[in-house]
N, C-alpha and C positions, 0 to 999 in steps of 0.2 A: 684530354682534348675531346674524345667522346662526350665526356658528360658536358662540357660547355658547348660543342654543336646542340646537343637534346636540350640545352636549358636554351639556347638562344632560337633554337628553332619554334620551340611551345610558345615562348615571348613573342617572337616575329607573330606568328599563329594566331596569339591569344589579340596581340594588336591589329590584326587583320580583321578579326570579327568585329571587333570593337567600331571597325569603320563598316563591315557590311551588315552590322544587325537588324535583323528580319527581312533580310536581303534572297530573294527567292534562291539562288544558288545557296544559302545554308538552310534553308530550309530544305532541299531537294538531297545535303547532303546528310542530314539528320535522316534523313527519310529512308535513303537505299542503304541498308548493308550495314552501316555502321551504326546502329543503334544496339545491336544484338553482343558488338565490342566491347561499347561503352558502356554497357548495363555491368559488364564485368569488372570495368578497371577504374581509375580513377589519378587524381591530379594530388602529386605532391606538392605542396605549394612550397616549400625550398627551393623548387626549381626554377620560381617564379618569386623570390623572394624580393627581389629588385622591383617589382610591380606591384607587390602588397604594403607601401607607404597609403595608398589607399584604397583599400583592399576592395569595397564595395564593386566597383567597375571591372576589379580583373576578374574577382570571381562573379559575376553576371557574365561577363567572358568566356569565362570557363564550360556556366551551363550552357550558354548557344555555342558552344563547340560539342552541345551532343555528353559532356561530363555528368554523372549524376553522384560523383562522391570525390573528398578530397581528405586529402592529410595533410593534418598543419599541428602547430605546437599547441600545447596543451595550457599554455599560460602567455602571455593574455589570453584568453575565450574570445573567437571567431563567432561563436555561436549562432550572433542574432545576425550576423551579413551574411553566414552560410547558407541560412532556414531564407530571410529574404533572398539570395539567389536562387531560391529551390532546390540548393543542395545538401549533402545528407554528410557528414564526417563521421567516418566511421574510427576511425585512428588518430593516434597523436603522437609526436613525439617526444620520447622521455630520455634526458642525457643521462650519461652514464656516471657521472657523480653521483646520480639518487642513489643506485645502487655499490659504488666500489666509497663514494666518498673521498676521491681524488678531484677536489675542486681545481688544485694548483693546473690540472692538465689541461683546466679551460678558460685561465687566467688569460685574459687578452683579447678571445675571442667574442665576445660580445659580452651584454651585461648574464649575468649570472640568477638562480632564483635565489634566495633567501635562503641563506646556512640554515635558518627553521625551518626548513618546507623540506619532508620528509618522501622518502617514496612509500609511505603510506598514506601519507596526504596525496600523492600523484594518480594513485589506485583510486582514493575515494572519489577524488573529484571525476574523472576517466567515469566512475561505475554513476556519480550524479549526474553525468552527462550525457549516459545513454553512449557511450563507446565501447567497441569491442574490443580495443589492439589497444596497447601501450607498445610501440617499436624504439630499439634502440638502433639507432639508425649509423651511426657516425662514432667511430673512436679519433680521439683527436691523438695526435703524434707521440705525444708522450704514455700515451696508454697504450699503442704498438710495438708490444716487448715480442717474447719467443714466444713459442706453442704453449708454454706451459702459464703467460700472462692469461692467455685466450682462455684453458681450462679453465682457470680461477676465475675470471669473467663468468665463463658458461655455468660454474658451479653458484658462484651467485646468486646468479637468475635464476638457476634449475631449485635452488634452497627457494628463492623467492616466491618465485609459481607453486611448490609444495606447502610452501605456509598460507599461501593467496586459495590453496585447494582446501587444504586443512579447516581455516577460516569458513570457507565457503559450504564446504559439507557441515561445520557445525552448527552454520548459520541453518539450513537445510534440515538439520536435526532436531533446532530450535524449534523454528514454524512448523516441523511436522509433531512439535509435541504441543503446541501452544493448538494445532487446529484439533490434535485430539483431545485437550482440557476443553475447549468452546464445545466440542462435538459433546462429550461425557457432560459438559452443568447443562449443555441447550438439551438433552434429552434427560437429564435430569430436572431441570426444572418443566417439561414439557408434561415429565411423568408427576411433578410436584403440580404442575397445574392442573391435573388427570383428577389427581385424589383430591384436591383440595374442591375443585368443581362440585365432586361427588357427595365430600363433608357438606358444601354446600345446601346441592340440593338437598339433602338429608333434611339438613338443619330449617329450610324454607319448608319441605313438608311435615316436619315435626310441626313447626309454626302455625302452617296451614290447621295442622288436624286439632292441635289445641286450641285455636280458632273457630275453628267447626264445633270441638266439644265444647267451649263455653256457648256457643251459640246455642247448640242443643240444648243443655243444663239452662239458663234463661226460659229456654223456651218451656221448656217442662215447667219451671219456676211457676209460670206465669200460667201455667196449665192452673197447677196447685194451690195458686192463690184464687182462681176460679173455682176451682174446686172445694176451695175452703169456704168459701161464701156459702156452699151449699149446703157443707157439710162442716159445720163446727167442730165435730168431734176428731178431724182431719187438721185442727190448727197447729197442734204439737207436731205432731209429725212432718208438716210443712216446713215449720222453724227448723226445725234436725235439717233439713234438706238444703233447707237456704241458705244453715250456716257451712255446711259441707261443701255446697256449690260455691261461698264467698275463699273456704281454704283453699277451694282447686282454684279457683279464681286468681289467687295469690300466689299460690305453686308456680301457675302459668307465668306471671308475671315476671317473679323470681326465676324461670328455665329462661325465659326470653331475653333476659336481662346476662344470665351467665352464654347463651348461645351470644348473644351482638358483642360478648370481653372476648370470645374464642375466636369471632369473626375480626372482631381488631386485632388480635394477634397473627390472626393467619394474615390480616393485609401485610401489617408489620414484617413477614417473612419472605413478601410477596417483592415488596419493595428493595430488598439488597441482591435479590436472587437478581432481579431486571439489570439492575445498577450493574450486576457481575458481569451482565452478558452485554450489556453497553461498554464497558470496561475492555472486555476480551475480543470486542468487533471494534476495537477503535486503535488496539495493539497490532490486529493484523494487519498485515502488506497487502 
């Protein structure tokens, strides 16, 4: 008899605002006192289930009565009427068949979920939706045995929540080894980018100085071919020079040639190491 005055009194309620919305008396009553209430509690909508045939209107009802959270069933998803009234579900309800698997004790009472639909499908969806509470709210009659039904009940649950923690810490264990492999190759390849830079440079001023020293050698060259105009007895020994400056010459060419194979390998290296770490930023949560 209680619980049908409180369910008929929120309806009377909820259908009063319906008629005085944005009516300075709700807004004056939002305003004093009772916002500090509401911030804490919120609207079962079982209690109001007789008004949720279209649910949009009662739950905009609900927010201008100052509500800012409700609990409703978990299948169908409220979702998008909830968020457009501005309100927030933080709960849901889950029968007690998910977890005993006594369908028969709800045989009658409305339609039923899907013998497939698991309560671990009820968790997952619950944890995609941004909910915190799965409540089992209601044992229907046939599940109201002695103390000892009720243990087994609570033993359920308590096995449930351990396996739901178990799960959760693994899960927890997981990402904190996956963030220290991403931490270990990003300083890894950070320090692989360190030395590689360093090969680098090396490799550019090697380049550089064999550069400079052909440039030098030419220029001498062409001293000593000056030189040899003047001095004929200087021609031989020019040749020696020329053909020595044409082998460094070729040295050079051949070092430059095996330095740009080392430098395609190092990109070669360069390339799966990034791939890794696009890989490993694309697995984290």
């Amino acid at each position: 008899m209680i619980e049908a005055t409180r369910r008929s009194f929120l309806q009377t309620t909820l259908l009063s605002a319906c008629g005085l919305a944005g009516s300075a008396w709700t807004r004056a009553q939002t305003v004093s006192g009772t916002v500090g209430i509401l911030d804490r509690t919120g609207v079962a909508l079982f209690t109001v289930r007789d008004l949720m045939k279209d649910p949009a209107p009662t739950l905009e009802a609900i927010a201008k009565l100052g509500y800012r959270y409700v609990e409703g069933a978990l299948v169908p998803s409220l979702a998008p009427a909830v968020k457009a009234a501005g309100l927030e579900q933080l709960s849901a309800y889950a029968p007690t068949y998910l977890v005993t698997g006594n369908r028969q004790a709800w045989a009658g009472g409305g339609p039923l979920l899907p013998e497939s639909y698991t309560w671990e499908q009820a968790v997952a969806e619950a944890k995609g939706r941004g909910l915190q509470y799965l409540v089992i709210a209601y044992l229907q009659k046939a599940e109201r045995g002695g103390l000892d039904d009720y243990r087994r009940l609570g033993a359920k649950l308590d096995n449930e929540a351990k396996s739901l923690t178990a799960k959760t810490q693994e899960a927890r264990t997981k990402l904190t080894e996956a963030v220290k492999l991403r931490e270990a190759d990003t300083a890894a390849m950070k320090k692989r980018e360190t030395e590689m830079a360093a090969q680098f440079e090396a490799v550019n001023q090697k380049s550089l100085d064999s550069q400079n020293q052909a440039v030098r050698k030419s220029q001498e060259a062409q001293a000593v071919r000056a030189e040899a105009e003047k001095r004929r007895e200087d021609v031989f020994r020019l040749k020696r020079e020329l053909d020595e400056i044409r082998v460094d010459l070729f040295r050079t060419v051949e070092q430059l040639k095996k330095l740009q194979d080392h430098k395609i390998r190092l990109d070669g290296v360069i390339g799966p190491l990034e791939r890794r770490q696009e890989q490993l930023k694309t697995k984290s949560p």
